[in-house]
C-alpha positions in Angstrom: 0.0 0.0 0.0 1.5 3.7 -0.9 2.4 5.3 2.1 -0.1 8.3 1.2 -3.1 5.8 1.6 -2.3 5.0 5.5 -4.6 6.9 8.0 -2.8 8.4 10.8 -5.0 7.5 14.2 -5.2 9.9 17.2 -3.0 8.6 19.9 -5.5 8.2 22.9 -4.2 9.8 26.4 -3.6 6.6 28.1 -3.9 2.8 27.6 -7.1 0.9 28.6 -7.1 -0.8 31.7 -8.1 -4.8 31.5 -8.9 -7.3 34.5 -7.9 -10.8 34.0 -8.8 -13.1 36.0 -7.2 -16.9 35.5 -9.7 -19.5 36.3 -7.9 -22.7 35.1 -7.8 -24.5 38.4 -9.0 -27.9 38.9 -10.0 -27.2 42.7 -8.3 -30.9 43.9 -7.8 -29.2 47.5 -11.6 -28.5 47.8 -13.5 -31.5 44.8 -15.4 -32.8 44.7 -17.2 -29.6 44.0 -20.9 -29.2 41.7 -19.6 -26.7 40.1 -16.1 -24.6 39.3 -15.2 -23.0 42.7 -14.7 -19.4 41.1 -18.8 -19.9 41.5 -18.7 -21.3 45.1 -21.8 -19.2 46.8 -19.9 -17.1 50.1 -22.3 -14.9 51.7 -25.2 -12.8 50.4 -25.8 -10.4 48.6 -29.0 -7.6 48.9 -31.4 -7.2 45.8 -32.9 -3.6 44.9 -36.3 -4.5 45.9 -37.3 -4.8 50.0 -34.7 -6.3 52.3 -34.3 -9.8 50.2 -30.5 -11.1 49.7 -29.5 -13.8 47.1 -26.5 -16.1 47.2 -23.2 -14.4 46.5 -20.3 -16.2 44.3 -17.0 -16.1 44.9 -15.6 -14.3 42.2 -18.1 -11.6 42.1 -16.5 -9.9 45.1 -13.3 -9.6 43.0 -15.0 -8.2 40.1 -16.8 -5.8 41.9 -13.6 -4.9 43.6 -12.3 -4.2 39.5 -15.3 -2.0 39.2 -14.8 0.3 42.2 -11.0 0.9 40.8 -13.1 2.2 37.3 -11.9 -1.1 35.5 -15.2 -2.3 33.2 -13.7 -4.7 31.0 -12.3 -8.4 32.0 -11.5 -11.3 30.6 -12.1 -15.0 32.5 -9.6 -17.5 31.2 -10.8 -20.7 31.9 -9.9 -24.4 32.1 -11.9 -26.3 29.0 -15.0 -28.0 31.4 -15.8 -25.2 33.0 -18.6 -23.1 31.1 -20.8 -22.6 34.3 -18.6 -19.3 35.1 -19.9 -17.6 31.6 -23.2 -18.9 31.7 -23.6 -17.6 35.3 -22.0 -14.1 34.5 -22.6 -13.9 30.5 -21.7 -10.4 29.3 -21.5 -8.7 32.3 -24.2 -6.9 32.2 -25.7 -7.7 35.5 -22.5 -5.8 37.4 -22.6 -3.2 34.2 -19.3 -4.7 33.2 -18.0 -6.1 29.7 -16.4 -9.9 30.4 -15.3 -11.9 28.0 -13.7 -15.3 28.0 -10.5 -17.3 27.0 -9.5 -20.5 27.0 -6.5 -21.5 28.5 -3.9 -23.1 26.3 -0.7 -25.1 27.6 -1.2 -26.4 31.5 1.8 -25.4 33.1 0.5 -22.5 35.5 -0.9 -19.1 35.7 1.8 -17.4 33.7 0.7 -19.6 30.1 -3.0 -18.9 31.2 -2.3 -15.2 31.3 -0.4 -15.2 28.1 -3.7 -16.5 26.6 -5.2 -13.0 26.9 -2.4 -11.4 25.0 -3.4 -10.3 21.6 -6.2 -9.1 23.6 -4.4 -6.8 26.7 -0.9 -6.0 24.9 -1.4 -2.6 24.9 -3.6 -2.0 28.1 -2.9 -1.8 31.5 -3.4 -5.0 33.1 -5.2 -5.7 36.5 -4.5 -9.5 37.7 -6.6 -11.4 40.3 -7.8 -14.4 41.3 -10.9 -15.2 41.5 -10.9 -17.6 44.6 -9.6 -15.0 46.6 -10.8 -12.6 49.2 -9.5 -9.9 50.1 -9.7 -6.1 51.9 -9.3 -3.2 51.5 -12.0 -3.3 48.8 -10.3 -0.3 47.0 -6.6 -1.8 46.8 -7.0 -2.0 42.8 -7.3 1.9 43.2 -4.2 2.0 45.4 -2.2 -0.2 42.4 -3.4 2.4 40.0 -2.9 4.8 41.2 1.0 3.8 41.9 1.4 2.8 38.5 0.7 6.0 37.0 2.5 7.7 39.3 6.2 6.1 39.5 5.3 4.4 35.8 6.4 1.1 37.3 6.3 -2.2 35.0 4.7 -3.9 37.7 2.8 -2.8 41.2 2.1 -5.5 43.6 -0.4 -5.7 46.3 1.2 -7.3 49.5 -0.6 -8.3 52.6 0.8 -10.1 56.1 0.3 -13.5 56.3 2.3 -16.4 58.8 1.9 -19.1 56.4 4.6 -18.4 54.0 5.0 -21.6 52.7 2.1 -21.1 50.7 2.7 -18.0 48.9 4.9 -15.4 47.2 6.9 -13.7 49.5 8.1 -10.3 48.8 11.4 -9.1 49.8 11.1 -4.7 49.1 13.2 -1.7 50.3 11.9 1.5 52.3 11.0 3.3 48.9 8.4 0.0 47.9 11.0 -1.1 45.2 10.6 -5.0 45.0 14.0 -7.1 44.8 13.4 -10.2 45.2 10.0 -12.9 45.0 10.4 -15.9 46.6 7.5 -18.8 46.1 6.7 -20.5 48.8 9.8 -20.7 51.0 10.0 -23.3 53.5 11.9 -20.9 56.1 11.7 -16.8 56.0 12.4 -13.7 57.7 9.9 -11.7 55.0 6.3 -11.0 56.3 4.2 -10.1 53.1 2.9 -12.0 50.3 1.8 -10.5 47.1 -1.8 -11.7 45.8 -2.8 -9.1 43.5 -0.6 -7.0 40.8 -1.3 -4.5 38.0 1.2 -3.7 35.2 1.4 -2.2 31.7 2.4 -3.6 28.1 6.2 -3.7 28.7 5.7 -6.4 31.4 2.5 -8.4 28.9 5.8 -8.7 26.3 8.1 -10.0 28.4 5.9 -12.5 29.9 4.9 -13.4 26.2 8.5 -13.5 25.2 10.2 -15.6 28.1 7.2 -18.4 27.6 7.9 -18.8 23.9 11.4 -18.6 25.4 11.1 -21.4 27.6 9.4 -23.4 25.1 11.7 -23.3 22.7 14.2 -24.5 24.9 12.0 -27.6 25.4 11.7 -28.1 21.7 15.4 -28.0 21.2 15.2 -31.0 24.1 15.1 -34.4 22.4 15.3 -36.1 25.6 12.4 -36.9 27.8 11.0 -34.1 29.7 8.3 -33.6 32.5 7.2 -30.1 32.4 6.9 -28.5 36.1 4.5 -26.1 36.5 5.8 -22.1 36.0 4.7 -19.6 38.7 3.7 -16.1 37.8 6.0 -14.7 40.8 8.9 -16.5 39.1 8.3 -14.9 35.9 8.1 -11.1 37.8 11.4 -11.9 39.3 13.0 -12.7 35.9 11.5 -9.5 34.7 13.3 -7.9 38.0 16.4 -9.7 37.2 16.3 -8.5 33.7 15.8 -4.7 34.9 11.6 -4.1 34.8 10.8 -1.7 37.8 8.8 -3.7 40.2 7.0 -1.9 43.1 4.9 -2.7 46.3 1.8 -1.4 47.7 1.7 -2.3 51.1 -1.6 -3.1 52.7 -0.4 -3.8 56.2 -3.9 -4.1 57.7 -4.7 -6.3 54.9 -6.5 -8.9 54.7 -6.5 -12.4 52.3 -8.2 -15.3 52.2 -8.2 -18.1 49.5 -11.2 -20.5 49.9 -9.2 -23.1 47.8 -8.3 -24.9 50.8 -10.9 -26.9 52.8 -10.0 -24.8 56.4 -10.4 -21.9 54.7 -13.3 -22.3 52.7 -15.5 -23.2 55.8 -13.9 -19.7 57.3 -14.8 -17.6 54.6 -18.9 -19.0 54.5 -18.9 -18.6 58.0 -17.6 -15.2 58.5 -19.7 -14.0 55.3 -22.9 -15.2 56.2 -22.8 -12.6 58.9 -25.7 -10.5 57.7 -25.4 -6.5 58.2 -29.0 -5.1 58.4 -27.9 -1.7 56.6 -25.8 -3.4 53.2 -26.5 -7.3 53.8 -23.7 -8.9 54.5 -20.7 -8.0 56.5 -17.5 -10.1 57.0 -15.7 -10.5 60.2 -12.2 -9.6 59.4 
């Protein structure tokens, strides 16, 4: 095509802002379950009419979290099985969002179920959480955001306290909230936060696309037997910090997480949330 026939486009101020949310778990911890756990009914929730509540899933407190931030599009990227999530939240519009959903390619952990959104987020802002997890303040998303735009970080992480570091990411940061190092699930630590949600922009979507097709080539090039172990999405953030991407913390430090993927914590989280508030209908005990 002659160069004269191209159509310059207005630049726009500022990249969209996407919410993915990876729903490719098989729930082993917590099966057998009637339906994907991302659905899992915790607490109530009120309707607009009289004082009636209705049954409250899981994931919808994450998306409404999205919302308050000002985020109105997300994708779901699901396992292949588990079409109860779309058919329960179809387009959105009963949260006046826009959802859409993926299907998750290769199985070897979150980081390859991200990278399935990325012809669709690699030039937004990207909001990651998961939707078995609960967690306060409801406006952290906002807090993210609002770092990112401020110190144009690669990557913003949300950190919380937690004693059980064996089961999460642990963050090690200096007094400035630059991130140095993410460990997953240490055995043995002296660090006191976990990370358990992130935003980040498109330079941090590449090089997650990048170092997977990376990785797999490497495996191609492999003519020996291999078993394939699965790839956490902290691992990938501290290659990224190892290869020079700015990664920064947002400390929550009277935070609060819970994932119901376990069967202790599960029973916690329908306990405390069925705790009914007579003013908003439900209130958690946290």
């Amino acid at each position: 095509m002659p160069q004269s026939d191209f159509i310059a486009l207005p630049a726009t101020s500022s990249p969209p802002i996407i919410g993915l949310l990876p729903a490719g778990g098989q729930a082993t911890r917590i099966s057998p379950l009637p339906l994907s756990k991302e659905l899992y009914p915790i607490g109530f929730q009120a309707v607009a009419s009289g004082r009636s509540v209705r049954p409250k899933v899981v994931s919808q407190y994450l998306l409404e979290r999205l919302q308050q931030a000002g985020i109105a599009q997300a994708y779901f990227i699901l396992r292949s099985g588990k079409w109860d999530i779309p058919a329960y939240f179809g387009d959105g519009s009963m949260l006046q969002m826009h959802l859409g959903y993926l299907l998750m390619g290769l199985p070897y952990g979150v980081p390859y179920t991200l990278d399935q959104a990325y012809p669709f987020i690699q030039n937004a802002i990207v909001a990651l959480g998961f939707p078995d997890i609960l967690f306060w303040p409801e406006d952290a998303f906002t807090h993210l955001l609002r770092r990112q735009a401020q110190t144009q970080a690669d990557v913003v992480l949300g950190l919380f306290p937690t004693d059980q570091p064996q089961k999460a990411g642990m963050v090690s940061f200096d007094s400035s909230g630059r991130v140095h190092l993410i460990i997953e699930k240490p055995s043995q630590t002296t660090l006191q936060y976990m990370w358990a949600i992130a935003v980040w922009n498109p330079t941090f979507t590449q090089f997650l696309h990048d170092y997977l097709k990376e990785i797999e080539a490497a495996k191609a090039q492999n003519l020996g037997p291999r078993s394939p172990q699965e790839l956490a999405i902290g691992d990938v953030i501290q290659a990224g910090i190892t290869a020079g991407l700015r990664v920064e913390a947002e400390v929550f430090e009277a935070g609060v997480y819970l994932d119901i993927g376990t069967p202790e914590n599960l029973v916690k989280a329908v306990q405390d949330y069925a705790r009914l508030d007579p003013e908003i209908g439900l209130a958690p005990e946290v």
